[in-house]
C-alpha positions in Angstrom: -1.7 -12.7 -16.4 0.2 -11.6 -13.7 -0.2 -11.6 -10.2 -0.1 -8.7 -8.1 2.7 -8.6 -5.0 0.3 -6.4 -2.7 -3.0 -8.4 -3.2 -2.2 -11.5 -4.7 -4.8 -11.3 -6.9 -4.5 -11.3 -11.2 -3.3 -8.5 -12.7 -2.2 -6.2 -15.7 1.1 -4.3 -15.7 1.9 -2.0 -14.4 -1.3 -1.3 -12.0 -3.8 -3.4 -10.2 -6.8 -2.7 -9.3 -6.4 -2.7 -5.5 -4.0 0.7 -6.7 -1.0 -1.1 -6.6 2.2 -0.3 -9.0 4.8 -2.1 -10.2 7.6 -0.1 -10.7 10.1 -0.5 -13.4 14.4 -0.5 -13.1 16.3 0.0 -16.0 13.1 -1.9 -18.2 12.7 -4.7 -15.4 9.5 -5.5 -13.8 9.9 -5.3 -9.8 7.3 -8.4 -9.1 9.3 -9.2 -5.8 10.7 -7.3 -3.1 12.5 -10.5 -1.2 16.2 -10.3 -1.4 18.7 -11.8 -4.0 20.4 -14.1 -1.3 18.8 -16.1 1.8 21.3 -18.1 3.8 19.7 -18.1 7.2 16.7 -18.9 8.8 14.3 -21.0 9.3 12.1 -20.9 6.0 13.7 -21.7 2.3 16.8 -20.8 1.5 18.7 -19.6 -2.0 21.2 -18.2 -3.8 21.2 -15.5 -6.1 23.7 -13.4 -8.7 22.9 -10.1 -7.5 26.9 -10.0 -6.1 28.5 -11.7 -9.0 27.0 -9.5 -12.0 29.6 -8.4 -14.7 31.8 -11.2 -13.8 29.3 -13.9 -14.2 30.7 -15.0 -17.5 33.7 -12.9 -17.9 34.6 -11.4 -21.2 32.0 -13.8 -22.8 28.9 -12.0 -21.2 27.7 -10.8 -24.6 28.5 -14.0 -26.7 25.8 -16.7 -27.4 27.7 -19.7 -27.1 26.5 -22.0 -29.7 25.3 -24.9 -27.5 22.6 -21.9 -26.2 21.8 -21.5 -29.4 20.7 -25.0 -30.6 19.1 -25.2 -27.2 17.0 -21.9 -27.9 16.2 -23.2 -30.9 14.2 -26.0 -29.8 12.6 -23.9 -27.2 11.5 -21.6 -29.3 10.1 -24.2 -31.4 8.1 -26.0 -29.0 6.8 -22.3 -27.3 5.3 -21.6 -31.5 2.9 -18.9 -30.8 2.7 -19.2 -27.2 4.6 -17.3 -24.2 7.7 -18.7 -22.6 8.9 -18.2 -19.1 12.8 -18.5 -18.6 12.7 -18.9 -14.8 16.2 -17.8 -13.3 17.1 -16.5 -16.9 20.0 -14.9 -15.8 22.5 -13.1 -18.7 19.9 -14.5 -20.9 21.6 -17.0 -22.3 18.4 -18.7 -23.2 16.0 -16.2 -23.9 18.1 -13.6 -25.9 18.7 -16.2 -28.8 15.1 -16.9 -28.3 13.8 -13.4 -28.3 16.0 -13.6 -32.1 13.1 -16.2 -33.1 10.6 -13.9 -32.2 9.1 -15.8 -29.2 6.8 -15.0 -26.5 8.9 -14.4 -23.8 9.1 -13.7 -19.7 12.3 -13.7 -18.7 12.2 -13.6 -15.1 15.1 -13.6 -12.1 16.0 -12.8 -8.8 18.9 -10.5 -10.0 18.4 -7.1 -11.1 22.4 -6.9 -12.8 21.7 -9.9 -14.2 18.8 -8.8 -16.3 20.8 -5.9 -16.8 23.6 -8.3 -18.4 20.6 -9.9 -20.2 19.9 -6.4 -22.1 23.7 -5.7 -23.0 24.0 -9.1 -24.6 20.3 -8.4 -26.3 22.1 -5.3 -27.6 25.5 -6.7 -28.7 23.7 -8.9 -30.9 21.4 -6.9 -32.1 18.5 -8.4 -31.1 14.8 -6.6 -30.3 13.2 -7.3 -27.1 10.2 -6.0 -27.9 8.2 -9.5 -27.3 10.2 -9.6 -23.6 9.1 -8.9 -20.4 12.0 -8.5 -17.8 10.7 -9.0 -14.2 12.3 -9.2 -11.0 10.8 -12.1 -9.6 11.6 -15.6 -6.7 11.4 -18.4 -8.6 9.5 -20.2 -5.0 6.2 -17.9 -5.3 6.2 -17.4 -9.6 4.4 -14.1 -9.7 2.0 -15.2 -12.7 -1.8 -17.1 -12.9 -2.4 -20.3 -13.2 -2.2 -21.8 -16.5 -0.9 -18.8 -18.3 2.5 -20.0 -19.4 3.2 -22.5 -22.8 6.7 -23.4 -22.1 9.3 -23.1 -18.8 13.4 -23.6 -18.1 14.3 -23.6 -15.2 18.2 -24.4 -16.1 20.8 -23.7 -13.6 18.2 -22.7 -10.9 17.2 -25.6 -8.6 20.0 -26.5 -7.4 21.0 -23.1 -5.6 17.3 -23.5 -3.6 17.0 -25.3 -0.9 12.9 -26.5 -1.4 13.6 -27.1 -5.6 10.0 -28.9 -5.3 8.3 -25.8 -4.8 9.7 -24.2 -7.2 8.5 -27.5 -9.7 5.1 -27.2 -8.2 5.5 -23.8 -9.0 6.3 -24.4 -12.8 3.8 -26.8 -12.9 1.1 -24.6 -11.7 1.7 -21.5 -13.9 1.7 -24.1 -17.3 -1.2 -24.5 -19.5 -2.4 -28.0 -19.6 -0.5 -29.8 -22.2 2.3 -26.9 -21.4 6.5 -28.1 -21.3 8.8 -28.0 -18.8 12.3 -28.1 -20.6 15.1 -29.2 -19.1 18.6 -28.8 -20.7 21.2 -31.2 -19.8 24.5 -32.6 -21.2 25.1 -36.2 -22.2 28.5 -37.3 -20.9 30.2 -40.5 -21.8 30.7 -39.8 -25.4 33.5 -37.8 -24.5 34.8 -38.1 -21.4 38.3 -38.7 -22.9 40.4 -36.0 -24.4 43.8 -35.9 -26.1 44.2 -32.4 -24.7 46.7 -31.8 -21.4 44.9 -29.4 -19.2 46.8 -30.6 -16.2 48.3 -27.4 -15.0 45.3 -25.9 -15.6 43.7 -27.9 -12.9 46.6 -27.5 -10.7 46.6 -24.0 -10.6 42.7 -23.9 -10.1 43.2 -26.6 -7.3 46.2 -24.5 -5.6 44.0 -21.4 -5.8 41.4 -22.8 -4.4 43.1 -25.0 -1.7 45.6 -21.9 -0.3 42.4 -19.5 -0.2 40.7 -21.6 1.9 43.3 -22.8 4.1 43.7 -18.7 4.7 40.9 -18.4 5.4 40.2 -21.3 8.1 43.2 -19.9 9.7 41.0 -16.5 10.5 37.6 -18.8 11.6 36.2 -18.8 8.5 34.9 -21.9 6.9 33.0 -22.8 3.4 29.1 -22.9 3.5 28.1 -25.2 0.4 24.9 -23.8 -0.5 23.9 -26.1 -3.1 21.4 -28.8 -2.9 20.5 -32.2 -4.3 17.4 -32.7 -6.0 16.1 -35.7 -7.8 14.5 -33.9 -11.0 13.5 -37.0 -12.8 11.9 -38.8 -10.1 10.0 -36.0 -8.8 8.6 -35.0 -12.2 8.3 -38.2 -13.6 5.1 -38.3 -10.9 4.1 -35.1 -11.2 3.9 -34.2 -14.9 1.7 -36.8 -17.5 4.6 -37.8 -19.6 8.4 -37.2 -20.3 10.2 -37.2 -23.1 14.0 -37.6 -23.8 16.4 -36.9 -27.1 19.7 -35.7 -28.1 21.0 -33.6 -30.1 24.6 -34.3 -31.3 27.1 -31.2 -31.0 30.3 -32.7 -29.4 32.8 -29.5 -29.9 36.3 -28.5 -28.5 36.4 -25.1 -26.8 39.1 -23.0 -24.3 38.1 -22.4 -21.3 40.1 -19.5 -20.0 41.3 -19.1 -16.4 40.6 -15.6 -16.1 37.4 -15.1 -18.0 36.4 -18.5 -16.7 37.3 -19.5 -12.8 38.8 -16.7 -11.7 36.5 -14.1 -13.0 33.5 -16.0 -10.7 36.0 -16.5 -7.8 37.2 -13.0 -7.7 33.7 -12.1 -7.4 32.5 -14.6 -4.6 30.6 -16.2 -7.6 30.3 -19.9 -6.2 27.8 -21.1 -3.4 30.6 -21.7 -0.8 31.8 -18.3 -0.5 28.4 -16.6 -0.7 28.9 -15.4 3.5 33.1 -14.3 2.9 32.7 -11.0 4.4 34.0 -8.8 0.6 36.9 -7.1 2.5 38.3 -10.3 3.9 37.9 -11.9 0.7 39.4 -9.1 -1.1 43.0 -9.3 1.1 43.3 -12.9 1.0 42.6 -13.4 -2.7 45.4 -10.9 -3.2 47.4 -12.8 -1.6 46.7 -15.9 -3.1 47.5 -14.3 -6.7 50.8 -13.6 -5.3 51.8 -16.8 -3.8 50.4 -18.2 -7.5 52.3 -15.5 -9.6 55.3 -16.6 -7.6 54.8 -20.4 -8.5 53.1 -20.2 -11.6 54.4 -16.8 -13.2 53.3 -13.6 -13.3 51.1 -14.1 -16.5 49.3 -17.8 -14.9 46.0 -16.3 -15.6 46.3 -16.4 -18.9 46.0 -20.1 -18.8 43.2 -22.1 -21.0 41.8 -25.4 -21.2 40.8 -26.8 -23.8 37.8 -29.6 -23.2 35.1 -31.0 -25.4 31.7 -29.9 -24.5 29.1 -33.0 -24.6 26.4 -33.4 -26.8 22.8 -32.0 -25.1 20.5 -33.9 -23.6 16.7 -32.2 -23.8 13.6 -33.4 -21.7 10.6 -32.4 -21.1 7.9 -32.6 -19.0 4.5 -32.4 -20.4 1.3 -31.7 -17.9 
């Protein structure tokens, strides 16, 4: 069911027959040799977590947050006894909980450390991914026949490339007719107010922010936003037969902690506008932007939290 990256043509794992392998790192499929990143250039653009890794989401990397999990759920339940492709699956978020259900599952991303992640947090919970297939693969050339695939997510992916229709096109290709793209999305309103203060939070992550940047203008350098808007509904509204939209109520108060949370992806260059920092200027001006903070703040200002109310989910799907 896959498709060979020499050829092009279908394909078993590991060999095709044109003589072609696909090698294996750390029990990840290499169905792609493009890189993680692509800022320049003429041709599509995108941004990847090759550089962020461990950091991704902090101390949490090997915690299914709960929202995931009634997410997965569902997913799992529309795949039944079909295969599932979790397109830009990163730590696993989605599939790991999944892969608990016993589904059918290719989990598929850009990012070899983030598949790594994907194993730890398979691991910490003691879950098998037998039924798994890793692979390396661009989510803008899905490396898999037509029609093969029962179910897709795509979550967190389409806005970090810069031609998100053909990666749709893409989805929509590689599903069986009658197949589902799932979309995961929260429902805001409900809970827009909270009783909770979280304003020094924000100021700190505001100061942070601002004085880094301002540093860094100061030596040329100026933020890239590589993130792009894309029109999801409308587009697949005409490309797939039908849509369907409900909720599932979960409204729940969490922490969100500055270091595990903000700071842990900032530290690494985790957001789109700081993908081109050069790492060793980064390095020196974020040190001294924890000092000018520690200064203001105190030296313990990391250890900040705040505490919000995550929305209840919105889940739609596109059926071809």
């Amino acid at each position: 069911m896959f498709i060979c990256p020499e050829c092009k043509s279908k394909m078993n794992l590991p060999q095709c027959l044109c003589g072609y392998n696909v090698t294996q790192i750390n029990n990840v499929w290499q169905l792609t040799d493009t890189p993680d990143m692509v800022t320049g250039g003429n041709g599509d653009k995108y941004i990847g977590y090759e550089h962020i890794g461990e950091s991704y989401s902090g101390d949490r990397k090997c915690i299914i947050e709960a929202s995931d999990a009634f997410f997965a759920k569902e997913v799992s339940k529309l795949t039944g006894d079909g295969i599932f492709l979790d397109l830009g699956c990163g730590d696993g978020c989605f599939a790991v909980p999944c892969a608990a259900y016993g589904t059918r599952i290719i989990a598929g991303d850009i990012s070899n450390s983030m598949l790594r992640i994907l194993q730890e947090k398979a691991n910490y919970n003691n879950i098998s991914l037998d039924k798994v297939t890793l692979c390396r693969m661009n989510a803008l050339e899905i490396p898999l026949e037509d029609e093969s695939i029962d179910t897709v997510v795509a979550n967190s992916v389409l806005h970090l490339i810069s031609n998100p229709e053909k990666v749709v096109r893409e989805i929509y290709r590689v599903l069986k007719k009658g197949g589902i793209f799932i979309c995961k999305d929260d429902a805001p309103g409900k809970t827009n107010e909270t009783p909770f203060d979280n304003s020094l939070y924000f100021e700190i992550v505001n100061a942070m922010y601002s004085e880094y940047w301002n540093e860094l203008n100061s030596l040329g350098i100026y933020p890239k936003k590589y993130s792009w808007k894309f029109d999801r509904n409308s587009f697949c509204e005409k490309l797939f037969e039908s849509k369907n939209v409900h909720i599932i109520e979960y409204s729940k108060v969490y922490d969100v902690p500055l270091r595990s949370g903000f700071f842990a992806r900032f530290e690494n260059r985790g957001f789109s506008d700081q993908a081109e920092v050069p790492r060793e200027m980064h390095a020196s001006v974020l040190s001294r932007v924890v000092n000018k903070m520690s200064a203001l703040y105190g030296e313990n200002f990391l250890d900040i939290s705040c505490k919000v109310f995550e929305d209840d989910i919105t889940i739609t799907t596109y059926k071809k």
